[in-house]
C-alpha positions as CSV (number, residue, x, y, z in Angstrom):
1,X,-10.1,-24.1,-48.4
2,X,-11.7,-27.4,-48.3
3,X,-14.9,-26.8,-47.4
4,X,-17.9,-28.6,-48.4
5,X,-20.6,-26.5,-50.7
6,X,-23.3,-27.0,-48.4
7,X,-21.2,-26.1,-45.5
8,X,-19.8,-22.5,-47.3
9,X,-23.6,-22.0,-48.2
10,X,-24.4,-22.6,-44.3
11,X,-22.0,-19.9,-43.3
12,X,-22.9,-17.6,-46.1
13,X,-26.4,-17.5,-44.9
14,X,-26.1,-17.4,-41.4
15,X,-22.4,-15.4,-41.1
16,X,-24.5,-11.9,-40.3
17,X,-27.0,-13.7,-37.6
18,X,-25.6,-13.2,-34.5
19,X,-25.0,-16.8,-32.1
20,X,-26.3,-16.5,-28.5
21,X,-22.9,-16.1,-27.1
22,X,-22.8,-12.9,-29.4
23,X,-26.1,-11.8,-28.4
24,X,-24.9,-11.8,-24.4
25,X,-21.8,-10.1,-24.6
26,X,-23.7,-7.5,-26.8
27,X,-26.1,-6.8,-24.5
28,X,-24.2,-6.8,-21.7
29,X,-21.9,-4.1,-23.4
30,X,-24.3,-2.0,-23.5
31,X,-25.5,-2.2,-19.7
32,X,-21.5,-2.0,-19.2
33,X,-21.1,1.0,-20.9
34,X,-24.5,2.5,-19.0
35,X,-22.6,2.0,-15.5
36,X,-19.3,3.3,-16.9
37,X,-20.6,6.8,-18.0
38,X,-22.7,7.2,-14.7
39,X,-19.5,5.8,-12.2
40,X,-16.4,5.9,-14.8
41,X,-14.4,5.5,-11.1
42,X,-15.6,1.8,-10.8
43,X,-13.6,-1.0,-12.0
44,X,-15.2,-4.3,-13.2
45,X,-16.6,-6.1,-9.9
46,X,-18.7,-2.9,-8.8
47,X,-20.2,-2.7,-12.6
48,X,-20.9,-5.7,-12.0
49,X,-23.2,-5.9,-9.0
50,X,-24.6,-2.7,-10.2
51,X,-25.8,-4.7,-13.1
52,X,-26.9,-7.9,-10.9
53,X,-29.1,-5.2,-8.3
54,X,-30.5,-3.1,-11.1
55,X,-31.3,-5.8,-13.8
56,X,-31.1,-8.9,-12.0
57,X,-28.9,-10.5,-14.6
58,X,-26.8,-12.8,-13.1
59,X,-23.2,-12.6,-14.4
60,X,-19.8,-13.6,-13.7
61,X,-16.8,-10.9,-12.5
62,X,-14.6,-12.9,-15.4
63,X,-17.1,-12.3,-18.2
64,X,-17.9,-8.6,-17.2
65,X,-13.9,-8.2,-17.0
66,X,-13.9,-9.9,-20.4
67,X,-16.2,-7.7,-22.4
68,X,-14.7,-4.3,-20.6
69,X,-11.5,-5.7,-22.0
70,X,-13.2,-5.7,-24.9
71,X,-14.9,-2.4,-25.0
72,X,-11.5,-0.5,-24.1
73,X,-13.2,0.3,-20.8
74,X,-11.2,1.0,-17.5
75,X,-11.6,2.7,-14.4
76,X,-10.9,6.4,-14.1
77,X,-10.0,6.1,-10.5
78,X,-6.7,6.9,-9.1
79,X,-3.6,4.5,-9.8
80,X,-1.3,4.5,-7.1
81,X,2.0,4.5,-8.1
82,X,3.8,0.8,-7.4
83,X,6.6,0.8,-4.3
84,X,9.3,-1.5,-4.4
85,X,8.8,-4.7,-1.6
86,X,11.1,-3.1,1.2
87,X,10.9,0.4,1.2
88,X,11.3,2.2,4.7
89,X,8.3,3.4,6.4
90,X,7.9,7.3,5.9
91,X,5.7,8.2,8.7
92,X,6.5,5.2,11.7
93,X,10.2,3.4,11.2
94,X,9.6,-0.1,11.8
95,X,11.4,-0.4,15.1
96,X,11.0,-4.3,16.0
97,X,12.4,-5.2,12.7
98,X,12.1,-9.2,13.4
99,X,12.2,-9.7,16.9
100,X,9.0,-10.9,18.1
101,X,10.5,-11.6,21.5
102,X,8.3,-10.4,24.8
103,X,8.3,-10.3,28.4
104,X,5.2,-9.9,29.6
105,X,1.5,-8.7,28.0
106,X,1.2,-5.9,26.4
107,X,4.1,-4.9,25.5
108,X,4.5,-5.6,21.3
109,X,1.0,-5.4,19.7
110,X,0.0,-6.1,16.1
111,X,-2.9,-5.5,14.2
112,X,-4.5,-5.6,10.8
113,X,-8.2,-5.8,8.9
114,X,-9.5,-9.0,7.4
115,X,-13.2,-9.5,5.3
116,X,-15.2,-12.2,5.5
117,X,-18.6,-12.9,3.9
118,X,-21.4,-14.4,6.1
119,X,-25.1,-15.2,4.8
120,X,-24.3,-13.2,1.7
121,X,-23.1,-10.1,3.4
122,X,-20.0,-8.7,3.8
123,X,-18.2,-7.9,7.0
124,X,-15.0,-6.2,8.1
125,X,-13.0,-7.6,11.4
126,X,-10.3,-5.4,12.7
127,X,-8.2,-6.6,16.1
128,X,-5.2,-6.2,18.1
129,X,-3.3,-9.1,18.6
130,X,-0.8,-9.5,21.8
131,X,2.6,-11.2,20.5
132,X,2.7,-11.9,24.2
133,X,0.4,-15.4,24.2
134,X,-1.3,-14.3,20.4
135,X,-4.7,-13.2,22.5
136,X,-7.0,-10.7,20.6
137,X,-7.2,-7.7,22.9
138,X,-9.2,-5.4,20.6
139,X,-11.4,-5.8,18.1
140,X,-14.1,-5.2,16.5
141,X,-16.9,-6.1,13.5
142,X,-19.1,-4.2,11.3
143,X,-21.3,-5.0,8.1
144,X,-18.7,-3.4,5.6
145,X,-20.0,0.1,3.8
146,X,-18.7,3.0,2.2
147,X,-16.9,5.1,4.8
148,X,-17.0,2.4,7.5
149,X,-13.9,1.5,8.0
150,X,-12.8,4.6,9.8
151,X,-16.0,3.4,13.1
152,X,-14.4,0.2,12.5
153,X,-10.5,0.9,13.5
154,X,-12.0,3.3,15.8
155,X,-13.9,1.1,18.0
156,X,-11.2,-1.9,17.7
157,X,-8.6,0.4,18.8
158,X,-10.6,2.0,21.9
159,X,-11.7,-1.9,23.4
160,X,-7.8,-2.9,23.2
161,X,-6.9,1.0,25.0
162,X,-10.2,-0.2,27.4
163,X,-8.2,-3.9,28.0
164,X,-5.0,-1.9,28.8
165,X,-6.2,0.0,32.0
166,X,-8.7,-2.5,33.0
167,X,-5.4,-4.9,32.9
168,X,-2.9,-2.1,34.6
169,X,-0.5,-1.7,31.9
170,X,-1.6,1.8,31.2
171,X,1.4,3.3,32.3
172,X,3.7,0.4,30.8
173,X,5.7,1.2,27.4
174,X,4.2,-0.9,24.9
175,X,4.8,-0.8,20.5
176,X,1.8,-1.4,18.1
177,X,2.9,-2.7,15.2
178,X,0.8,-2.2,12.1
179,X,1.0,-1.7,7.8
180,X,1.2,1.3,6.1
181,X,-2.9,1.6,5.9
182,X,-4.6,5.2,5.1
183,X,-6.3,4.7,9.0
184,X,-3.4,3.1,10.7
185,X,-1.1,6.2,8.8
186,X,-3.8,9.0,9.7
187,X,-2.6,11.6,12.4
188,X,-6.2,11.6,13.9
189,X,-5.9,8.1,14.3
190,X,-2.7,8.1,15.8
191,X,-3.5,10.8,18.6
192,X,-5.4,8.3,19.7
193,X,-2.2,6.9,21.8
194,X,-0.7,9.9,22.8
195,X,-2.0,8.8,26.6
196,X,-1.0,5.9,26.5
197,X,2.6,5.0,26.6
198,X,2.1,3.4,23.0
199,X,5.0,4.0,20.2
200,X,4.1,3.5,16.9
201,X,5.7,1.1,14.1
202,X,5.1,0.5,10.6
203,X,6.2,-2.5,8.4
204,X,8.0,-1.5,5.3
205,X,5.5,-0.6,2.2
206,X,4.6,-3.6,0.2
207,X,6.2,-5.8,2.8
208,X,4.1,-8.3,4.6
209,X,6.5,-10.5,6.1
210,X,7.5,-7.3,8.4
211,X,4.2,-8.3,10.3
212,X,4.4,-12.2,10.6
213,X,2.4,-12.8,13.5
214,X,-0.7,-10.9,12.5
């Protein structure tokens, strides 16, 4: 094989000795598979930062992912089943299609949920847009957590109801547009309107560019 004597030797001595890139992922395989058995619903990036709040041990998503991989481990959680870009909405049809085209305020609203980190926590920011002049008039922000999200879309959608009467288009037909989201698709959540003059649409499922403006 063309390798020198003394180099064979090296390798024969040292071929059981593990290198400290061995030594890592070995370790960390066994913290990995720790968190698994406790939460076998969370995927890589939550093993993760259990690992970097219980030990300390600061490692990268990519090399946690890696040694998973390599470990045959996956989340146990639920897989949604893919839909096809461009599927009709089952619960809201999508009534402006693509016209964007208003009138006066009020009278198409978008919204939609966006994260953002700030001095290393992480916060969710949920508003209503007005297609009218592309004025936020709802919204609201919260330190994201487990079960959050449901104060968050609550509170964003009752300051853009609060905007409507204080503005006197209470009475005044107006469409909020939104995705397919578990909230925005809830029937709790969507009582919510029943008072005022608000129809509901829904972009198709897996189909951002039904909601452009947002």
């Amino acid at each position: 094989m063309n390798i020198s004597r003394s180099g064979y030797y090296k390798w024969l001595k040292t071929r059981d000795i593990l290198n400290r890139y061995e030594i890592i992922r070995k370790d960390l395989g066994e913290l990995i598979i720790q968190v698994h058995n406790r939460k076998p619903s969370y995927g890589y990036h939550r093993i993760r930062k259990i690992i970097v709040d219980e030990t300390g041990w600061i490692v990268s998503d990519n090399l946690v992912h890696k040694v998973c991989k390599s470990l045959n481990i996956k989340s146990k959680a639920k897989h949604y089943k893919y839909k096809k870009p461009g599927e009709e909405s089952i619960k809201y049809e999508n009534i402006i299609g693509h016209n964007w085209e208003t009138k006066r305020p009020f009278e198409k609203i978008v919204s939609d949920t966006t994260s953002f980190w700030f001095k290393k926590k992480k916060y969710d920011w949920t508003f209503y847009l007005d297609v009218f002049n592309n004025e936020i008039v709802g919204s609201d922000v919260r330190e994201t957590m487990y079960g959050n999200g449901i104060m968050n879309h609550n509170k964003a959608v009752e300051n853009m109801l609060n905007n409507k009467i204080k503005r006197g288009y209470k009475d005044l037909e107006n469409i909020v547009h939104t995705d397919q989201g578990i909230i925005y698709s809830s029937t709790s959540f969507n009582n919510i309107f029943d008072s005022y003059s608000i129809t509901r649409s829904m972009s198709r499922a897996g189909t951002p560019t039904d909601n452009p403006v947002i």
